[in-house]
N, CA, C and O of each residue as an XYZ file, in Angstrom:
556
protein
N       0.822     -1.191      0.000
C       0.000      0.000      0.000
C       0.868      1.257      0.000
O       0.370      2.295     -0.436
N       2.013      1.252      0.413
C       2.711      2.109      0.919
C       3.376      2.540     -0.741
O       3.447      3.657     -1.254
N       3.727      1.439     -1.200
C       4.431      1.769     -2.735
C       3.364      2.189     -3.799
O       3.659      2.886     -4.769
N       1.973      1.669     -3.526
C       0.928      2.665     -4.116
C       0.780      3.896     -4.220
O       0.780      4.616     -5.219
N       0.578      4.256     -2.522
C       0.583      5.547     -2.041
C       1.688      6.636     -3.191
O       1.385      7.554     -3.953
N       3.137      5.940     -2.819
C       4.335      6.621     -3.044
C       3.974      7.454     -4.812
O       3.977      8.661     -5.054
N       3.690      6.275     -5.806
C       3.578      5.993     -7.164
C       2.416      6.938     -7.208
O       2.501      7.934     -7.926
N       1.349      6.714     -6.508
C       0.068      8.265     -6.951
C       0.538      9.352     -6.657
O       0.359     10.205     -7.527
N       1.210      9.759     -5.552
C       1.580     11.151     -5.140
C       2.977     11.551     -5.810
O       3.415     12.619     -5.381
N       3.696     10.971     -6.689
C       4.664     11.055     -7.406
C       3.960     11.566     -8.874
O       4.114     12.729     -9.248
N       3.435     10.908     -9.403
C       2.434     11.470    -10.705
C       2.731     12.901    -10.640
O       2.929     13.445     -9.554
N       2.774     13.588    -11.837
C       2.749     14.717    -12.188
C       1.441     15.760    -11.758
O       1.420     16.887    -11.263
N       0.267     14.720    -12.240
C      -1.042     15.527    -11.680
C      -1.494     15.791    -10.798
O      -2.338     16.683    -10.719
N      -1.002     14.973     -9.655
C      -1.032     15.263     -8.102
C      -0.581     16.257     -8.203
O      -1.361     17.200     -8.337
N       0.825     16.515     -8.191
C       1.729     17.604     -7.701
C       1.048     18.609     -8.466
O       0.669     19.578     -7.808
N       0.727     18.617    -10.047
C       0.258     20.245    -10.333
C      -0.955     20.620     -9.741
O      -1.389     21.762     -9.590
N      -1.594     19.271     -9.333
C      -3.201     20.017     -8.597
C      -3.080     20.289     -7.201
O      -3.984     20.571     -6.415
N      -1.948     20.180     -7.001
C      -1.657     20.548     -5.436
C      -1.101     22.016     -5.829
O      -1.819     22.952     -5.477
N      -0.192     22.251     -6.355
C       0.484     23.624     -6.380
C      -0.713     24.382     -7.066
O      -0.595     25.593     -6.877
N      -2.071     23.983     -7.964
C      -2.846     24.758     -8.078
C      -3.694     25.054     -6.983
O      -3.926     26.230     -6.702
N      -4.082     24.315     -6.467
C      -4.621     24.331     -5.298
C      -4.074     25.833     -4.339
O      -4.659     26.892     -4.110
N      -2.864     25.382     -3.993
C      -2.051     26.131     -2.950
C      -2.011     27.658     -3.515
O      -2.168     28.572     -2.705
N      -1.768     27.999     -5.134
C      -1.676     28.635     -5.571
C      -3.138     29.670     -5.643
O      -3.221     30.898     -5.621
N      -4.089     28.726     -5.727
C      -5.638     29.663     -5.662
C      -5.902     30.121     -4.328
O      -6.234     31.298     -4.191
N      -5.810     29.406     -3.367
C      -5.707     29.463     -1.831
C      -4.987     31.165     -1.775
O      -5.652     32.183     -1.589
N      -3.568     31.113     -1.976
C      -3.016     32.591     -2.096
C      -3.593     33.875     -2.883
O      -3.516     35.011     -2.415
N      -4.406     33.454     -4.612
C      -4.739     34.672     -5.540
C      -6.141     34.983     -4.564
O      -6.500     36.128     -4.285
N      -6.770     33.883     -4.160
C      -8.123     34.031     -3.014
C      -7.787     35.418     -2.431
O      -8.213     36.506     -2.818
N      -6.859     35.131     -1.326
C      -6.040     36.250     -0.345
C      -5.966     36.884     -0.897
O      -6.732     37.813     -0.639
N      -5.086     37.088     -2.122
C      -5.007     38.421     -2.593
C      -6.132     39.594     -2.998
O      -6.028     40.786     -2.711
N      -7.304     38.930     -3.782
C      -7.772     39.135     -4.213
C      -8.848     39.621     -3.011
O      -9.641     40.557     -3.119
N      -8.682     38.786     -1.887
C      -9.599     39.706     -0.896
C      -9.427     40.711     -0.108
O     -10.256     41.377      0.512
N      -7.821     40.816     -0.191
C      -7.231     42.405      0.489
C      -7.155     43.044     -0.880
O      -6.026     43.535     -0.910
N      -7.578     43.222     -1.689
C      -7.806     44.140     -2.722
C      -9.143     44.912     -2.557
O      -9.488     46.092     -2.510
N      -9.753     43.648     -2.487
C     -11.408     44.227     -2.263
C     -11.134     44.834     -0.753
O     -11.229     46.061     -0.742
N     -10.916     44.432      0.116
C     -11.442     44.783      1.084
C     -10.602     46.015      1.685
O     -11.130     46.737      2.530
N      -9.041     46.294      1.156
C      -8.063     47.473      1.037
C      -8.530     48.480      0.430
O      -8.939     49.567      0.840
N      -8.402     47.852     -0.994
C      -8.289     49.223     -2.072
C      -9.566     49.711     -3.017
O      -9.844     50.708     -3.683
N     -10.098     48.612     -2.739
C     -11.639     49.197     -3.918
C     -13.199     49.512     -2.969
O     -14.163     50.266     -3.102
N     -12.734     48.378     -1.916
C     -14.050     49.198     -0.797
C     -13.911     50.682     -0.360
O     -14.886     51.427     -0.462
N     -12.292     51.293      0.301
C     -12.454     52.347      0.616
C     -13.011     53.532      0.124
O     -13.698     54.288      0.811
N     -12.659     53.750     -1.339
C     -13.099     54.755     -2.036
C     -14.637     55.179     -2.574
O     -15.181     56.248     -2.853
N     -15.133     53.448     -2.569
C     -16.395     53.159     -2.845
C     -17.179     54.128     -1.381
O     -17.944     55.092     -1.382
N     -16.475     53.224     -0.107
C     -17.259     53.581      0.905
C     -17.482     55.566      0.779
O     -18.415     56.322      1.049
N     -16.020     55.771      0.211
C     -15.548     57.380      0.450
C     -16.801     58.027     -0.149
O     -17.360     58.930      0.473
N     -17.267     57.601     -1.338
C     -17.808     58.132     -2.600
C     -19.232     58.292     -2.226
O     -19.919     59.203     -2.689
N     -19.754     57.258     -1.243
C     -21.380     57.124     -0.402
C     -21.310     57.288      1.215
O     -22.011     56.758      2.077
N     -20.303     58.135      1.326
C     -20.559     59.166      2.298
C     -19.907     58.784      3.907
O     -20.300     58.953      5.061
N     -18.751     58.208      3.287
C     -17.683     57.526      4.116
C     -18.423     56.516      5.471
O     -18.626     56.728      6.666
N     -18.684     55.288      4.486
C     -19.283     54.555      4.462
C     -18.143     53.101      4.723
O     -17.335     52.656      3.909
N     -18.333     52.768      5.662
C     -17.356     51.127      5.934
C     -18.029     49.972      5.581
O     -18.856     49.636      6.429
N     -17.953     49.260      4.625
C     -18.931     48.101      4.317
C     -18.419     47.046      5.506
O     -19.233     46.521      6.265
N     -17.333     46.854      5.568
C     -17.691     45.772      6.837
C     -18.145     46.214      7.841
O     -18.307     45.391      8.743
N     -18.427     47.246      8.041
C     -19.131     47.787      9.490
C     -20.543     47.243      9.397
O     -21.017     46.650     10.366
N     -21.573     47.493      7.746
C     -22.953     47.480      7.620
C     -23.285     46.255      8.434
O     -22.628     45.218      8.521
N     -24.637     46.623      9.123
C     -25.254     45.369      9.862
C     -26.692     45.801      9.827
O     -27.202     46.901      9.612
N     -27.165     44.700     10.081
C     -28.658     44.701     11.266
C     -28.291     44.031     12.251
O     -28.055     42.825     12.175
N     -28.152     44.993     13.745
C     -28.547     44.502     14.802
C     -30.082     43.663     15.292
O     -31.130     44.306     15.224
N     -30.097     42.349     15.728
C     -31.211     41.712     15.684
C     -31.427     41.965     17.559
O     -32.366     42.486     18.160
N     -30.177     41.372     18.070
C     -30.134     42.010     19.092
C     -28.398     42.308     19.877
O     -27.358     41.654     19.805
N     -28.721     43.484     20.532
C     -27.251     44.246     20.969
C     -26.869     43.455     21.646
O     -27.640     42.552     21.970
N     -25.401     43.475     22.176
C     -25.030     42.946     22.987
C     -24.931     43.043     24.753
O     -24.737     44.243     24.948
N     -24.963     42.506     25.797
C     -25.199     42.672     26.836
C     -24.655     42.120     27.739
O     -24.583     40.905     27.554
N     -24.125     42.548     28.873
C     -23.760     42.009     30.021
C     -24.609     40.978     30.941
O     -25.606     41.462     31.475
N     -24.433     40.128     31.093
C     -25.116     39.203     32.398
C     -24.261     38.795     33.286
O     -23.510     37.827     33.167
N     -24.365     39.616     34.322
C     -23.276     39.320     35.112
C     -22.475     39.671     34.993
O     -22.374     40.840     34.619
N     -20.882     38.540     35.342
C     -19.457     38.596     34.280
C     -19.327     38.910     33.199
O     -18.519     39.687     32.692
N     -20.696     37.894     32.461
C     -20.769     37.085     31.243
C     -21.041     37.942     29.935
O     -22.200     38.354     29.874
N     -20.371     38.232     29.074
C     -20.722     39.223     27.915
C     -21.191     38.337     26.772
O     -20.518     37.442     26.260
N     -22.780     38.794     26.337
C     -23.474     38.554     25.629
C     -23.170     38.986     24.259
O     -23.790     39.904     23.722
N     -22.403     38.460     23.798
C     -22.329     39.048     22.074
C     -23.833     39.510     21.901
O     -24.950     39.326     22.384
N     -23.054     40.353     20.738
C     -24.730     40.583     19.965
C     -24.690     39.841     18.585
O     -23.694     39.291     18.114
N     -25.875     39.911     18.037
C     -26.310     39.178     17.094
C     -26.978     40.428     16.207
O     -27.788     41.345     16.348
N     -26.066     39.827     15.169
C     -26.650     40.937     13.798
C     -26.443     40.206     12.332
O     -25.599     39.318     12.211
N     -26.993     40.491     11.594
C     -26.756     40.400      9.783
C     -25.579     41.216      9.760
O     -25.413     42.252     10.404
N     -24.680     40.610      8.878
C     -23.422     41.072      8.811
C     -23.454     41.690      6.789
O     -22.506     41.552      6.016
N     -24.804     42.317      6.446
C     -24.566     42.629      5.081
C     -23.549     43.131      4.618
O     -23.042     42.526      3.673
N     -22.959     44.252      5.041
C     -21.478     44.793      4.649
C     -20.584     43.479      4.061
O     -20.468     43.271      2.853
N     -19.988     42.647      5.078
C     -19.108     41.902      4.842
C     -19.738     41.076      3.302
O     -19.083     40.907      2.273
N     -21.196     40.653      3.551
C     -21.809     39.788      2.274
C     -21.280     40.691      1.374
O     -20.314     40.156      0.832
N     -21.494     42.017      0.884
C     -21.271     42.717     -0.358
C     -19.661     42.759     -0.570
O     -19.416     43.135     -1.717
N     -18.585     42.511      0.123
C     -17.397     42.353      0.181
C     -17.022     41.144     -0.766
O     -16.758     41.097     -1.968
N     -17.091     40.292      0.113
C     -17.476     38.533     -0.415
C     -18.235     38.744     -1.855
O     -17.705     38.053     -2.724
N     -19.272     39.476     -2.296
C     -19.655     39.437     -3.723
C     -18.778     40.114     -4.619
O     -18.811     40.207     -5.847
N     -17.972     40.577     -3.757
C     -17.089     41.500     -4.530
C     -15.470     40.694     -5.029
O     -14.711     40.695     -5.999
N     -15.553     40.191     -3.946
C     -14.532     39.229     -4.507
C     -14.450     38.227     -4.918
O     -13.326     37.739     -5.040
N     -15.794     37.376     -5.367
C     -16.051     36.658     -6.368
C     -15.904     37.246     -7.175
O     -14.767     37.261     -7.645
N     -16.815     37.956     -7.719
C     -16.714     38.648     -8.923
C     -15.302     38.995     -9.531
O     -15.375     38.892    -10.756
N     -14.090     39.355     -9.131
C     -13.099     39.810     -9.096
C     -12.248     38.485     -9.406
O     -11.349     38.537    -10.246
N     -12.612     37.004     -8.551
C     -12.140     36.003     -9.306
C     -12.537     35.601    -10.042
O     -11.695     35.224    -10.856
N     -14.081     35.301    -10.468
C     -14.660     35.174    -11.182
C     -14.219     35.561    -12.440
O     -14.021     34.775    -13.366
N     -14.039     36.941    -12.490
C     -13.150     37.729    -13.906
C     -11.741     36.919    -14.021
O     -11.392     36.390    -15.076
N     -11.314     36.897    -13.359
C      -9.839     36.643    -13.494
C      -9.396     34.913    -13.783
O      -8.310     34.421    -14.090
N     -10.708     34.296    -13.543
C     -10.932     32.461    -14.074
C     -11.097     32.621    -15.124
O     -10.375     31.973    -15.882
N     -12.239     33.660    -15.796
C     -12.799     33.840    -17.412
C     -11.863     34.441    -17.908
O     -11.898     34.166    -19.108
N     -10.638     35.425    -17.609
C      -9.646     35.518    -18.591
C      -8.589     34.035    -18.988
O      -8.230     33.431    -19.999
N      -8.376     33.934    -17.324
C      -7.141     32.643    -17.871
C      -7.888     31.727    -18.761
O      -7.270     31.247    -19.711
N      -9.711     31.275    -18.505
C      -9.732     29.961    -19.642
C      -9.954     30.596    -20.886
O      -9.836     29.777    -21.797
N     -10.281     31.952    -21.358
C     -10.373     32.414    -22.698
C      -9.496     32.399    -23.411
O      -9.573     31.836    -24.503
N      -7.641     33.460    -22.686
C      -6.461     32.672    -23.036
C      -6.067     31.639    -23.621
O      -5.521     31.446    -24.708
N      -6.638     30.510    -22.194
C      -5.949     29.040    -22.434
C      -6.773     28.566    -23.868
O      -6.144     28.144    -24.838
N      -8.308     28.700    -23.865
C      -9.248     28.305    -25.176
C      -8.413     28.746    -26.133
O      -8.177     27.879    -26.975
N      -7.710     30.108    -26.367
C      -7.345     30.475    -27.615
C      -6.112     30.299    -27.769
O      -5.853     30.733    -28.891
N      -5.067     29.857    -27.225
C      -4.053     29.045    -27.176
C      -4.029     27.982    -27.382
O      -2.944     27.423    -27.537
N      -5.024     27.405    -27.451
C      -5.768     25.496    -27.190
C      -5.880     25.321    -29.036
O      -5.259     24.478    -29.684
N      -6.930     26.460    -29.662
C      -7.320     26.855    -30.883
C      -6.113     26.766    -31.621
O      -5.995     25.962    -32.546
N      -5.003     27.716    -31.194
C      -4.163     28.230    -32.042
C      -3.700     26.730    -32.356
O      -3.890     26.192    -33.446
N      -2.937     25.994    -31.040
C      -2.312     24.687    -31.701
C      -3.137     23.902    -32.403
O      -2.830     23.636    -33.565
N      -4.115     23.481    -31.942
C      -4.921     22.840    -32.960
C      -5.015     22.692    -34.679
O      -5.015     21.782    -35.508
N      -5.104     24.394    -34.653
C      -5.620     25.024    -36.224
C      -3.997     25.171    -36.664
O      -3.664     25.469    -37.811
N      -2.957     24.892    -35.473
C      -1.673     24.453    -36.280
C      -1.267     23.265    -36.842
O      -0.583     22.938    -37.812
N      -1.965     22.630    -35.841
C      -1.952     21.184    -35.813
C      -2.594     20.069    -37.362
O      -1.887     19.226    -37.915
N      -4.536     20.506    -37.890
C      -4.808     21.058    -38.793
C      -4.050     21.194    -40.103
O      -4.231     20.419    -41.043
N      -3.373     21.997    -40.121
C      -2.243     23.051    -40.908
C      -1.588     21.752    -41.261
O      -2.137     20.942    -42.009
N      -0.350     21.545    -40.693
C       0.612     20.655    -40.740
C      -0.214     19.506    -41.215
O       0.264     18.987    -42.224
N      -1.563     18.835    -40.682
C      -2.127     17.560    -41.078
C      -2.245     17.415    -42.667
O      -2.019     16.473    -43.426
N      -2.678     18.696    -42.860
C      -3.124     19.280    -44.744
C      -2.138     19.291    -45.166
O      -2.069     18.085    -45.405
N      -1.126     19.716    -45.528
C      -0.125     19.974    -45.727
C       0.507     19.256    -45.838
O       1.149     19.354    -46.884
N       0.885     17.900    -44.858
C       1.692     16.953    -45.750
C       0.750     15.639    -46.262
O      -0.329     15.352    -45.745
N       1.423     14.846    -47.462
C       0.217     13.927    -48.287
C       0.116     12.864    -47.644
O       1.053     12.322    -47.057
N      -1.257     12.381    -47.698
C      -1.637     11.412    -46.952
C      -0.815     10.124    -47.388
O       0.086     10.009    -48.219
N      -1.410      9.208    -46.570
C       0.088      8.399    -46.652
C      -0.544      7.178    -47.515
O      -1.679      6.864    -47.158
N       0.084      6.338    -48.741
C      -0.999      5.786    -49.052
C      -1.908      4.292    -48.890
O      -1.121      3.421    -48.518
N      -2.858      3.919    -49.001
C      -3.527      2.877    -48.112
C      -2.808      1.672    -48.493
O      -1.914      1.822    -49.325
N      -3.035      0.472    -48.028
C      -2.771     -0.503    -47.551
C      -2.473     -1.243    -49.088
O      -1.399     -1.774    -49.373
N      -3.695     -1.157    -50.034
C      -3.690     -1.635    -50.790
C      -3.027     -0.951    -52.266
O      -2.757     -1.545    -53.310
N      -2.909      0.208    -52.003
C      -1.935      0.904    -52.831
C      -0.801      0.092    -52.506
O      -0.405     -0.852    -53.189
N      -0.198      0.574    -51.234
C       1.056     -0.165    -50.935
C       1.587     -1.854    -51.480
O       2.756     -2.114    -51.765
N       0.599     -2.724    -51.526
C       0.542     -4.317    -52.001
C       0.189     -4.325    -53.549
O       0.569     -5.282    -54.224
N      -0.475     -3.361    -54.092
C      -0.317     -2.935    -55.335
C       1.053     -2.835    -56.140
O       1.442     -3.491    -57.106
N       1.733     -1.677    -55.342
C       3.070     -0.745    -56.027
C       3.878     -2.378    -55.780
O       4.477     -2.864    -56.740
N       3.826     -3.159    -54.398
C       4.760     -3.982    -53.992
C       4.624     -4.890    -55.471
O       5.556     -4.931    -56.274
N       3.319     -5.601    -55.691
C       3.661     -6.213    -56.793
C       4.043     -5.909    -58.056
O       4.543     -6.755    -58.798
N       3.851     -4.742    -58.384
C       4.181     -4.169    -59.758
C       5.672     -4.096    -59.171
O       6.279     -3.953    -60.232
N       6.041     -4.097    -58.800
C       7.789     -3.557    -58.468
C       8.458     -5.298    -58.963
O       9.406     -5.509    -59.720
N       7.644     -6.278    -58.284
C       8.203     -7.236    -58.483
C       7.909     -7.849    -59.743
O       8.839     -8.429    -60.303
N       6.783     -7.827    -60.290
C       6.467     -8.058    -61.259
C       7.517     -7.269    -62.958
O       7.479     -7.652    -64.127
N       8.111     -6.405    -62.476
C       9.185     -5.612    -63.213
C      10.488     -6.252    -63.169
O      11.311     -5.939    -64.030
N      10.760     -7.037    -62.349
C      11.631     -7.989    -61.821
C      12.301     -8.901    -62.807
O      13.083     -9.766    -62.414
């Protein structure tokens, strides 16, 4: 089991779907201190200096009992419109890389294509046992 193990996680496709993996995990991050750095502030600036992660509905405040501190409980909409924001933002940035990759995919292909036309087909079986006997038959 152990030399199984070894032989799957050695494969090439493991390892690239791991470093993709690891790799989306990070553009994620990035992509959410963007939103939540550089494109919320100005937004917020622009509707009247406005913090989207602040937006809520309080359902109910929070409170002391006792010692004991009662969080409060609220809808956290701000943060939701954040989060839509940075989908969207990967979202864009998935539909460029596969449009790219599609038209890179195209290009070899329609090279591929190209080169197929281009050189002469090769000829069949019975051409070949044809030419063979006339060759010998010249003999």
């Amino acid at each position: 089991m152990l030399k199984e193990f070894k032989a799957f996680i050695s494969k090439g496709n493991v390892m690239e779907m791991a470093v993709g993996l690891i790799m989306a995990l990070y553009f994620g991050a990035i992509v959410k201190s963007l939103v939540d750095h550089i494109i919320m502030p100005p937004i917020g600036l622009l509707l009247g200096n406005v913090d989207f992660s602040n937006l809520k509905v309080v359902l109910k405040a929070a409170s002391m009992n006792g010692d004991t501190v009662v969080p409060e409980v609220a809808i956290s909409y701000g943060l939701f419109i954040n989060t839509i924001i940075t989908f969207l933002i990967v979202a864009l940035a998935i539909f460029l890389v596969v449009k790219g990759y599609n038209k890179m995919k195209e290009k070899i292909e329609r090279k591929e294509k190209e080169e197929e036309a281009a050189a002469p087909p090769a000829p069949s079986k019975e051409e070949v046992l044809l030419t063979e006997i006339r060759d010998l038959l010249k003999k």
